[in-house]
PLY file of the C-alpha trace (Angstrom):
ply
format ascii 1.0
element vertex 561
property float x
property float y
property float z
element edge 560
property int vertex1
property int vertex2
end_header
131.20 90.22 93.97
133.12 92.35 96.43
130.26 94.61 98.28
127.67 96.88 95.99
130.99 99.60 94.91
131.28 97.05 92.15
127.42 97.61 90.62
127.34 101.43 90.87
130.83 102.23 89.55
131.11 104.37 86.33
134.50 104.68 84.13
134.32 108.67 84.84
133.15 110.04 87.68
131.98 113.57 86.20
128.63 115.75 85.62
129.09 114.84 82.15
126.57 112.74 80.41
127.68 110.24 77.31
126.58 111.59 74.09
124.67 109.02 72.16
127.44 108.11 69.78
129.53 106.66 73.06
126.68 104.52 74.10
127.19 100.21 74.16
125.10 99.11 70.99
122.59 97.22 73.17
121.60 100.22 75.51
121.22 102.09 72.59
119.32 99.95 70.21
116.63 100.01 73.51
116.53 102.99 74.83
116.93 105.57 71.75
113.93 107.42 72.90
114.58 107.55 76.41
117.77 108.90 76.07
116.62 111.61 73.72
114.41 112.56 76.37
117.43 112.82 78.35
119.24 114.65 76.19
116.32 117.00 75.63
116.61 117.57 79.46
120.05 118.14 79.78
119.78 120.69 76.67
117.01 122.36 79.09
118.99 122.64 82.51
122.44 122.07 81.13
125.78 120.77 82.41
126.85 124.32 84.41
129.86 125.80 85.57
129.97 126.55 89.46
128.12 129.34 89.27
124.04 128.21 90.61
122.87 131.34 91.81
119.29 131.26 92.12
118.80 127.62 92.06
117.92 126.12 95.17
117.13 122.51 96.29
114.69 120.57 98.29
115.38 116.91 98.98
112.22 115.90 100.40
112.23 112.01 101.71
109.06 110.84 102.24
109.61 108.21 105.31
107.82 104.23 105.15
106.31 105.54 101.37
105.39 102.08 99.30
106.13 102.80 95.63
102.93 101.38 94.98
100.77 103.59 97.37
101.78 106.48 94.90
99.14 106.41 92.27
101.86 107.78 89.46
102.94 104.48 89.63
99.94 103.28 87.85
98.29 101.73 91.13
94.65 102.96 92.65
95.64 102.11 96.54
95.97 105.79 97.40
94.91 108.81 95.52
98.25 111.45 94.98
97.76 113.90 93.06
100.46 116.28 93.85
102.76 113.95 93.23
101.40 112.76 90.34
101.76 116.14 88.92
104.93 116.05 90.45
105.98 113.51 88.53
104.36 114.75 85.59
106.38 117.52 85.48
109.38 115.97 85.71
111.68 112.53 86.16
109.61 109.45 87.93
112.33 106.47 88.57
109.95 103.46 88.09
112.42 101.08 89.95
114.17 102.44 92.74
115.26 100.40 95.93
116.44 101.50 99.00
119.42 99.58 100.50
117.59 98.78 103.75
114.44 98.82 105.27
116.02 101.19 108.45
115.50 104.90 108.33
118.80 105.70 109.31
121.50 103.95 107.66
118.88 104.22 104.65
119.16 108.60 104.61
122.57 107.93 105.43
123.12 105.68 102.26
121.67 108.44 100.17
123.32 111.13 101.85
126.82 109.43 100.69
125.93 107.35 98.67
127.43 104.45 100.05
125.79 100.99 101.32
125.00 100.63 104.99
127.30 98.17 105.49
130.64 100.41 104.21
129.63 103.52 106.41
129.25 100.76 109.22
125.85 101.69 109.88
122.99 98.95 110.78
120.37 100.19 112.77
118.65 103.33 114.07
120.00 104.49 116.94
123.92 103.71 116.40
126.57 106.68 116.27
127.63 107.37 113.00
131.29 108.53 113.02
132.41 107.82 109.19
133.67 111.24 107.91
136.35 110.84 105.82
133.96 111.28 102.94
131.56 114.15 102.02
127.80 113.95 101.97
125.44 115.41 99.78
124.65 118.00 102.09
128.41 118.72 102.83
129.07 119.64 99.27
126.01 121.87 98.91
127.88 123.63 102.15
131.24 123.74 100.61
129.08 125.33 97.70
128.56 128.20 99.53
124.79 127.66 99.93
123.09 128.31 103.32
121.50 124.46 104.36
119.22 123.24 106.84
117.64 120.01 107.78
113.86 119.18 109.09
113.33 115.98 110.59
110.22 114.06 111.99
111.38 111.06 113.74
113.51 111.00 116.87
115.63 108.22 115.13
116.93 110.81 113.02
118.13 113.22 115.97
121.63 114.69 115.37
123.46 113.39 118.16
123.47 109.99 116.03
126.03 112.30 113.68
123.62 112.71 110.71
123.67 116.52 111.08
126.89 117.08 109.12
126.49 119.70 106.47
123.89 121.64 107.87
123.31 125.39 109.36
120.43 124.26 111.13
118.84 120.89 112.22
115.66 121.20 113.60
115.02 117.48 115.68
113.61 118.57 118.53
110.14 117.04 119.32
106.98 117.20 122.28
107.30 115.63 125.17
104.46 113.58 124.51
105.39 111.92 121.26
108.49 111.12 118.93
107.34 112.41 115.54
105.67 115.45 113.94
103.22 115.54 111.19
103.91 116.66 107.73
102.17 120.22 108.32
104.13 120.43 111.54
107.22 119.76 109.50
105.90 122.44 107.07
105.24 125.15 109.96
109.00 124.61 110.70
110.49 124.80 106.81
108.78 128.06 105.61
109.81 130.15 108.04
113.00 129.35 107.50
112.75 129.16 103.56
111.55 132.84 103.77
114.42 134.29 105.63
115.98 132.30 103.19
114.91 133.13 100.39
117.50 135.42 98.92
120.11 133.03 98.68
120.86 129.71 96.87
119.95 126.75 99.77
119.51 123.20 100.03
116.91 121.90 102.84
116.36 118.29 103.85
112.45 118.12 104.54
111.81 114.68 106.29
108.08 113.49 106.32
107.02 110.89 108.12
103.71 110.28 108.07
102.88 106.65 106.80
104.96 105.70 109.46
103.52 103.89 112.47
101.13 104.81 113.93
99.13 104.88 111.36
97.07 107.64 112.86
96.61 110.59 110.24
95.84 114.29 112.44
91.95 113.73 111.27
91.64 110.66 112.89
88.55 111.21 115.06
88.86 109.69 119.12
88.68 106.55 120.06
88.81 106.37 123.67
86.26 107.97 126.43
87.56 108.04 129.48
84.93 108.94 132.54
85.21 109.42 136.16
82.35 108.12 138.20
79.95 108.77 135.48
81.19 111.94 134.29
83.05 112.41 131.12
86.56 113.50 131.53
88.22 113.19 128.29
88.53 111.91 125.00
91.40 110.71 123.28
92.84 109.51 120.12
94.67 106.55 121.54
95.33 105.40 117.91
97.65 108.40 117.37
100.43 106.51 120.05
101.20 109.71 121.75
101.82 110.01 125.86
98.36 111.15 127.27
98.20 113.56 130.73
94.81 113.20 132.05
94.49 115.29 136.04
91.73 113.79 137.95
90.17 114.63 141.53
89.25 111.70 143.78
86.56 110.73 146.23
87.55 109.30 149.86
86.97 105.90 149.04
86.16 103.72 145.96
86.15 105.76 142.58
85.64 104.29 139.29
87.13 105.10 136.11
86.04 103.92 132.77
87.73 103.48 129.88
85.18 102.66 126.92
86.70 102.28 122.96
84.70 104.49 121.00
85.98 103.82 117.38
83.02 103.74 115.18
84.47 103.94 111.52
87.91 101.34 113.00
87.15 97.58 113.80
89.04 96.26 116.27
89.97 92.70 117.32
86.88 91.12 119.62
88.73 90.06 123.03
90.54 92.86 123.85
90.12 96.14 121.47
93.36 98.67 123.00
96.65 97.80 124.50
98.40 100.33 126.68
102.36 100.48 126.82
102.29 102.92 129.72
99.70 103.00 132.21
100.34 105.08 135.27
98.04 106.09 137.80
99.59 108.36 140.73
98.67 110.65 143.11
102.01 113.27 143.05
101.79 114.30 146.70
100.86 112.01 148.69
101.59 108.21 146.80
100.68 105.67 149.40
97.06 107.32 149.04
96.06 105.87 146.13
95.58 102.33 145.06
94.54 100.83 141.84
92.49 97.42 141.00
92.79 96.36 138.03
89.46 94.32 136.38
90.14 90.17 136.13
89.26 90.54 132.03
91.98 92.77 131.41
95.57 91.34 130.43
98.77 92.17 131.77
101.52 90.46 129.16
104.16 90.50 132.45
104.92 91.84 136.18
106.18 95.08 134.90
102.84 95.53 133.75
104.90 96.56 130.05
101.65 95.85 128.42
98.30 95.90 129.32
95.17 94.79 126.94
91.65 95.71 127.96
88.29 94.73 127.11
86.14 97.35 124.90
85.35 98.35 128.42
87.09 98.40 131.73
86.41 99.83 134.61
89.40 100.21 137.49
88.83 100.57 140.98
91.15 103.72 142.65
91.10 103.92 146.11
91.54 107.10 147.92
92.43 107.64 151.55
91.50 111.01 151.75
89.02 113.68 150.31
89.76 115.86 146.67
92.97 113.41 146.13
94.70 114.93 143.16
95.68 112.25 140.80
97.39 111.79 137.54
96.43 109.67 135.18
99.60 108.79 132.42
98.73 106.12 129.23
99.88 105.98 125.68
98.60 102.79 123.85
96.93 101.62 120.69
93.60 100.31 118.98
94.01 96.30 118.44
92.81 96.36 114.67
91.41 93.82 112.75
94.32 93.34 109.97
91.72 94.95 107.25
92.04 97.81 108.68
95.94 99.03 108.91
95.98 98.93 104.99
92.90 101.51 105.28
95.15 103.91 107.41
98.46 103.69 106.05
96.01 105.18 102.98
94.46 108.06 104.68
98.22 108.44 106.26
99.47 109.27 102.53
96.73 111.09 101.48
97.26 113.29 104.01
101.06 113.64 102.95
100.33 114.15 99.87
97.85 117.22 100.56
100.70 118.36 102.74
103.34 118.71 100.20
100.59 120.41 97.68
100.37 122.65 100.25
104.45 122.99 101.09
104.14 123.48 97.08
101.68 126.16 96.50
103.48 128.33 99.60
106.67 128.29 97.36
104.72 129.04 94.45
103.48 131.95 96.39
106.59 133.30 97.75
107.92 132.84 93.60
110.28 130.26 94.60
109.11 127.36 92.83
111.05 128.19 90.18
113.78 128.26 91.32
113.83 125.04 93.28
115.39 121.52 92.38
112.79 119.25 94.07
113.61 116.00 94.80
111.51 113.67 96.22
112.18 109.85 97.67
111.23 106.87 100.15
113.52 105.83 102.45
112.25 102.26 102.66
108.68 101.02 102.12
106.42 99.29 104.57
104.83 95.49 105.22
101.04 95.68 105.38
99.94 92.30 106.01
101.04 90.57 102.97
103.76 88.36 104.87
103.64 86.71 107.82
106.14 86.47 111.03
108.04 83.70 112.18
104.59 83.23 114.05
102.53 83.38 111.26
101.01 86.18 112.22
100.52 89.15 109.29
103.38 91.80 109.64
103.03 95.15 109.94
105.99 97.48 109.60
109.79 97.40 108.13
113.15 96.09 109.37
112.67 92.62 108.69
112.12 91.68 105.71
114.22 92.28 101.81
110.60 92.23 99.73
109.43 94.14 97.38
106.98 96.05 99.67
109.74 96.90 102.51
112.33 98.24 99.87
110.94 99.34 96.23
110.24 103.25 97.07
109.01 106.32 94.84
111.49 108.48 93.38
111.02 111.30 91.62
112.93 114.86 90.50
110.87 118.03 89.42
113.94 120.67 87.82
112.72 123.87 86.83
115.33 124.27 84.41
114.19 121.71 82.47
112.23 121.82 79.09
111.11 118.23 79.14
108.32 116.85 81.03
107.22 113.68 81.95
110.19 111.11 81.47
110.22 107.93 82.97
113.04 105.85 83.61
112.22 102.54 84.10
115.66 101.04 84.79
116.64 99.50 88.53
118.17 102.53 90.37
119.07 102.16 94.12
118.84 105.40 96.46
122.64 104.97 96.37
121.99 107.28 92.62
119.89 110.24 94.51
123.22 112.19 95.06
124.78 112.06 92.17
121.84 112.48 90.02
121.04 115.86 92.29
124.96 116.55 91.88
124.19 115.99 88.03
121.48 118.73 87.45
123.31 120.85 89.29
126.05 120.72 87.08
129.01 119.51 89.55
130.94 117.06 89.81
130.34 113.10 91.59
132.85 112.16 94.08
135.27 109.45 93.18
134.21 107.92 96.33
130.02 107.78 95.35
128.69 104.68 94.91
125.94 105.39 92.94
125.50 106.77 89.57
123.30 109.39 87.87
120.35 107.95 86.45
121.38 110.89 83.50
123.92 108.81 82.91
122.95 107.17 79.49
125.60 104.23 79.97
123.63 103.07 82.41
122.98 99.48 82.36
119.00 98.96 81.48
119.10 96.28 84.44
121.73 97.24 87.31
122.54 94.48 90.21
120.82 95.91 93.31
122.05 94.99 96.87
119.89 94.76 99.57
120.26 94.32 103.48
119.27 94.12 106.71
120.47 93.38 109.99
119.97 92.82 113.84
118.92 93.77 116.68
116.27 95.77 115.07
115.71 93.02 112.57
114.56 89.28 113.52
118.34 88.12 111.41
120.33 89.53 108.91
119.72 89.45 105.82
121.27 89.60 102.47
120.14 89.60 99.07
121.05 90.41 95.53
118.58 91.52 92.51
120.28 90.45 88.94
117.48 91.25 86.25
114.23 89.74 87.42
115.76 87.41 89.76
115.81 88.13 93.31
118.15 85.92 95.86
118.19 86.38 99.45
119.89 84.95 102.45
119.34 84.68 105.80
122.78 83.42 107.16
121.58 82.49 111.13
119.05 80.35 109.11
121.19 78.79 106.40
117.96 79.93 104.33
118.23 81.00 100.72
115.13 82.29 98.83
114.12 82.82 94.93
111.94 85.13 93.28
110.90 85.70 89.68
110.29 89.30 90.04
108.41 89.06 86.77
105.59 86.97 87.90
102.20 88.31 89.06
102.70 87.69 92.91
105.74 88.76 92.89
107.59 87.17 95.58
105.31 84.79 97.29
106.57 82.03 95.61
109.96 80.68 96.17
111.78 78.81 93.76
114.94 77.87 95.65
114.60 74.49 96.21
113.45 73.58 92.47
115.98 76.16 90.70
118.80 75.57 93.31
121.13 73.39 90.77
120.57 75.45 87.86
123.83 77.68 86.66
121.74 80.67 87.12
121.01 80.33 90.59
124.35 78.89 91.25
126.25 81.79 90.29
123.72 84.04 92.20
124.57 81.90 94.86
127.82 81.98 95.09
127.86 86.02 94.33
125.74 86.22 96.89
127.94 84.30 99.65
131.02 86.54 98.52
128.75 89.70 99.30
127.64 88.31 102.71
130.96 87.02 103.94
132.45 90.51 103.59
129.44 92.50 105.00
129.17 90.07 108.10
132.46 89.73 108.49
132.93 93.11 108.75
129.98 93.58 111.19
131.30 90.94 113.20
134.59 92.75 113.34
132.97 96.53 113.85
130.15 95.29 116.85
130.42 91.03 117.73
126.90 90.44 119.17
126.38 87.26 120.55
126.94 83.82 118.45
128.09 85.95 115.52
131.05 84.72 115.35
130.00 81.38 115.65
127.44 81.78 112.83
130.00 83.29 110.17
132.11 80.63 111.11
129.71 77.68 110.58
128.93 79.39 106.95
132.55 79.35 106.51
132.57 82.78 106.45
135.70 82.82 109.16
137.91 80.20 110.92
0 1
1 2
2 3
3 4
4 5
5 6
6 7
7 8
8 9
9 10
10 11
11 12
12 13
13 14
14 15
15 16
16 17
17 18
18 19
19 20
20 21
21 22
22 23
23 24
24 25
25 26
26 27
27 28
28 29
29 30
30 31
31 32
32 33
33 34
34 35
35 36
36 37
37 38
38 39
39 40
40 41
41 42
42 43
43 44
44 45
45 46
46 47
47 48
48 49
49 50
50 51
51 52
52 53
53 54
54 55
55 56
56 57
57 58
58 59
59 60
60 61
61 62
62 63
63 64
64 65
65 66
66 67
67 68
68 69
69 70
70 71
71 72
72 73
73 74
74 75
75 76
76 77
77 78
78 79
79 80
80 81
81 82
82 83
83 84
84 85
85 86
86 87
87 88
88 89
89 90
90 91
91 92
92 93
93 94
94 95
95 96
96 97
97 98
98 99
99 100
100 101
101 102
102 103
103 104
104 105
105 106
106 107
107 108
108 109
109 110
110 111
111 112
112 113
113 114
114 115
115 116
116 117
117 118
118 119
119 120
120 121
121 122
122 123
123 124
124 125
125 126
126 127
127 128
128 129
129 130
130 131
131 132
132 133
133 134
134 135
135 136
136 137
137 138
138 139
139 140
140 141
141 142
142 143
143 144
144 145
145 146
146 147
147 148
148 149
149 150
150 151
151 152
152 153
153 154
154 155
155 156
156 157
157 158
158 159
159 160
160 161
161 162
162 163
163 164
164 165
165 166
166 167
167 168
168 169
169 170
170 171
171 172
172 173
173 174
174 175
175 176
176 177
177 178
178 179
179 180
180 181
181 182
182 183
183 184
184 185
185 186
186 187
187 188
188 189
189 190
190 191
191 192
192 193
193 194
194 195
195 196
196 197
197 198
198 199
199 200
200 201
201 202
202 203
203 204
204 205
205 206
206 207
207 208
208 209
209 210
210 211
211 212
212 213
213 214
214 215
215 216
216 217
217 218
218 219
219 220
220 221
221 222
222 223
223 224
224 225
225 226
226 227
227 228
228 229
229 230
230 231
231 232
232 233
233 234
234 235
235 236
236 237
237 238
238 239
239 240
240 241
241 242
242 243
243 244
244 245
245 246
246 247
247 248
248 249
249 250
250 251
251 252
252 253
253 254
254 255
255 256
256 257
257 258
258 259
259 260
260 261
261 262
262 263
263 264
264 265
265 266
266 267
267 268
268 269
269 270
270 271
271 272
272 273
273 274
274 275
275 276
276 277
277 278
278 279
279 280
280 281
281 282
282 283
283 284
284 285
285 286
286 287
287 288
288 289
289 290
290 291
291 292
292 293
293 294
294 295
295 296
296 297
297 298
298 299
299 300
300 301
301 302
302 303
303 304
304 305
305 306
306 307
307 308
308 309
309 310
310 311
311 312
312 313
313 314
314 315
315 316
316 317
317 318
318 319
319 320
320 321
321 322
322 323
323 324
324 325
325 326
326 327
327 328
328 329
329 330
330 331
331 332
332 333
333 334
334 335
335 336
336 337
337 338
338 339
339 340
340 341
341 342
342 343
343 344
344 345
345 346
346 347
347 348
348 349
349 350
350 351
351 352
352 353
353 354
354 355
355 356
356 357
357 358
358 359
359 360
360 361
361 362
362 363
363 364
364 365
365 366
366 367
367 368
368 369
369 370
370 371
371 372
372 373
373 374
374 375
375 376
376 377
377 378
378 379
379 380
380 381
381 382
382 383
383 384
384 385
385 386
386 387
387 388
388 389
389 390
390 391
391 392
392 393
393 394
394 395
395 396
396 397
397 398
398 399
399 400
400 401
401 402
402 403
403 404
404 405
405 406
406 407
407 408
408 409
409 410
410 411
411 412
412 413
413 414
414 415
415 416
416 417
417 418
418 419
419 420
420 421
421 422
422 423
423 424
424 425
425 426
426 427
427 428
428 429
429 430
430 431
431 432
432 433
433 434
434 435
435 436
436 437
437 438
438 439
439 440
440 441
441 442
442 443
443 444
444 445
445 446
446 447
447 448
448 449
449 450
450 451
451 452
452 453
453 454
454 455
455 456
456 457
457 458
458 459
459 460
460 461
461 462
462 463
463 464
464 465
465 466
466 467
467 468
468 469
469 470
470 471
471 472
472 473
473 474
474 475
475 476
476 477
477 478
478 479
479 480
480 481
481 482
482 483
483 484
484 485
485 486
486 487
487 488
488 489
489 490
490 491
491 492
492 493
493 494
494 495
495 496
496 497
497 498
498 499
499 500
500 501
501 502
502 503
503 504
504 505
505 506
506 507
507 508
508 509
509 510
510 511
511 512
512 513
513 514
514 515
515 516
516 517
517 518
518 519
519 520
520 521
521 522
522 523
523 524
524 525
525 526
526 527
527 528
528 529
529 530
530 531
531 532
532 533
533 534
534 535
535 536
536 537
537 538
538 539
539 540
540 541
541 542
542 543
543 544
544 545
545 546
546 547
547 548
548 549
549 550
550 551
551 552
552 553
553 554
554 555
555 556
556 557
557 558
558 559
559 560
């Protein structure tokens, strides 16, 4: 294996779509009716020429969306009915993985279609400066259509060089927090779709909502703050956002109380809230406030980085003179039971998903829907307690981990052009096939230089190799691992760890088979695949950005000398 090129690549790179009587035997002896579907769609939208006036396109990615929190995937953990319909409309991918569980190098990876690892891209926050290839967005420019891009987390700012392509990128945020909701996101996108509107466009609409925190706008408050006995304010310290509370103090001792009022969350029973920045000051006149902080609070360090507190606290400020102004500065969160994440990652997608119905039905009115390609995808999924840390503690979140929940996302296209309704395709696709799929009902043609393929393409494998990855800082190690079939194989090189799951079983991957299957041919050759992928992807990185023992670690693998 010589990198993931090798499991997208397609003998002709075109819009085209093999006719039936071109198809290998075996593809279609088993999926006759699927690809008459397919052909039934492409008699509906066609293969056109250049000319797309009127047809307009919305690729909406849907940011730390589970597959399987999207109830058109035949699971009841969150109720989505506008994409259900959605989907019911159109094309739901049952199978789709992203490349990595990292927001940026994931959108990047669909935006070229191109692993991580070949645009040298590994975590959020790194410059991207590969342009010797066109994105998605690029060619819709070159296209002549007018493009603009609506993001909703700061790692996605344009500075970072993921702004190529567009008229207009809209990343700036409040001071007070690093993300917007989905009907903020929507406040910003239909202006602009109006003014818009006479003209063929393509918009990037980035929602971000089942992303931590998992706080959706509804959440009611759960902090109470008072001032010696009077009520000052309430907050939603769940929602993770910087909070600005002015306060007038007494000469002398004052007391301010900070009291968890979460009836409907349960949090953990020592300490219910930690606080990532706590700040009391006085702006004029410093050295005349002092703070005491109670004995049955924790600080994690000297920096006071972290603070936990009790249910209640009470602090002590000190003030050397009469009507001290004061500021008080926090932004924290609830310390949850682990029940009760799962709950709000929930209500978080609900609330999407009545978001985009909403995004929807403003099209509709405006008579746009239409005329709108609608595309819809995760960019990686999200852990929710089902694996534990290196500290056996449940993990919430992404980066880390190559599982099924961190990487198998919803996918889904909705073409108005269409005449059939409701196809499925239940072959592995990899975001690495959004482009030239889009590219596909549009009618153009996919760069020699996409990985991916259509999934139009009826020559399709029915099971396509999938590579994942993942790497530091932002992850614990990096991590490598190749899906052939049912059979999952990952590696964690810095470990020397190799694990195997039968992706057919019932629990999925919770039970590795490594160590019993590790001398059969099967998982030899995976094996050794495997290694070949890693040693060129690390090696690379290595090359690209050496962080510290990497060299030594490729080199004890054998990966260099």
């Amino acid at each position: 294996m010589s990198g993931s090129v090798d499991y997208f690549k397609s003998p002709k790179r075109s819009a085209a779509i093999v006719s039936t009587n071109k198809m290998n035997p075996f593809v279609k002896k088993n999926f006759a009716a699927a690809a008459s579907l397919v052909l039934l769609l492409l008699m509906g939208m066609g293969c056109r020429s250049e000319k797309t006036t009127g047809r307009n396109v919305l690729l909406i990615t849907l940011d730390t969306l589970r597959a399987d929190h999207v109830s058109a995937y035949g699971t009841d953990l969150a109720a989505t009915p506008i994409m259900d319909d959605l989907a019911a409309q159109g094309i739901l991918v049952e199978n789709c993985y992203s490349p990595i569980p990292i927001t940026l190098p994931a959108h990047l990876a669909l935006f070229y279609s191109r692993m991580p690892h070949e645009l040298s891209i590994y975590n959020n926050g790194e410059k991207f400066r590969q342009y010797k290839r066109l994105s998605l967005s690029e060619i819709f420019k070159s296209k002549g259509y007018d493009t603009a891009a609506f993001v909703s987390l700061g790692v996605l700012k344009k500075n970072i060089g993921v702004q190529e392509g567009f008229d207009l990128y809209r990343d700036d945020f409040r001071s007070e927090r690093w993300y917007h909701t989905a009907e903020e996101i929507n406040e910003r996108v239909l202006p602009w779709v109006k003014t818009h509107a006479d003209k063929p466009f393509f918009a990037w609409i980035h929602y971000s909502d089942p992303h931590e925190p998992y706080a959706p706008p509804d959440l009611e408050p759960d902090l109470m703050v008072s001032l010696n006995g009077e009520k000052v304010g309430e907050y939603c310290l769940q929602k993770h956002q910087i909070e600005e509370l002015p306060i007038e103090l007494n000469k002398g001792e004052n007391i301010l109380e900070l009291t968890v009022v979460s009836p409907k969350l349960e949090t953990q029973d020592e300490f219910h809230a930690r606080f990532v920045l706590f700040e009391l000051t006085s702006p004029n006149n410093p050295a005349a406030l002092t703070t005491e902080i109670p004995d049955n609070w924790m600080i994690a360090d000297n920096e006071k980085s972290t603070i936990h507190m009790p249910e209640k606290g009470k602090l002590i400020l000190t003030s050397s003179q009469e009507r001290l102004p004061a500021v008080f500065r926090f932004q924290g969160k609830l310390n949850l039971i682990k029940e009760e994440n799962p709950v709000l990652y929930k209500r978080e997608v609900e609330y999407l998903d009545r978001s985009l119905g909403q995004l929807f039905q403003e099209l509709k009115d405006m008579g746009l829907w239409d005329r709108c390609l609608v595309v819809l995808a995760g960019d990686h999924g999200e852990g929710l307690g089902e694996y534990l840390t290196d500290t056996d503690r449940p993990h919430y979140g992404h980066l880390h981990y190559l599982y099924s929940p961190y990487v198998r996302v919803p996918l889904m296209f909705h073409s108005p052009w269409s005449k059939a309704k409701g196809i499925t395709v239940k072959r592995r696709t990899s975001l690495l096939d959004v482009a030239p799929t889009v590219l596909t009902l549009m009618g153009w043609e996919i760069p020699l230089e996409m990985s991916g393929r259509s999934i139009l393409d009826s020559s399709m494998p029915e099971q396509q190799d999938v590579q994942l990855e993942t790497f530091v800082p932002q992850a614990y190690h990096d991590s490598i691992s190749l899906i052939k079939g049912e059979r999952h194989l990952i590696l964690t090189p810095r470990l020397k760890k190799y694990e195997f799951y039968d992706l057919s079983r019932e629990d999925i991957e919770k039970t590795d088979l490594f160590e019993s299957l590790a001398d059969t041919p099967e998982v030899k050759a995976m094996v050794e695949e495997l290694n070949e992928s890693a040693r060129e992807v690390l090696t690379k990185k290595a090359q690209q950005a050496p962080e510290k023992d990497a060299r030594e670690i490729l080199r004890s693998l054998g990966y260099i000398r």
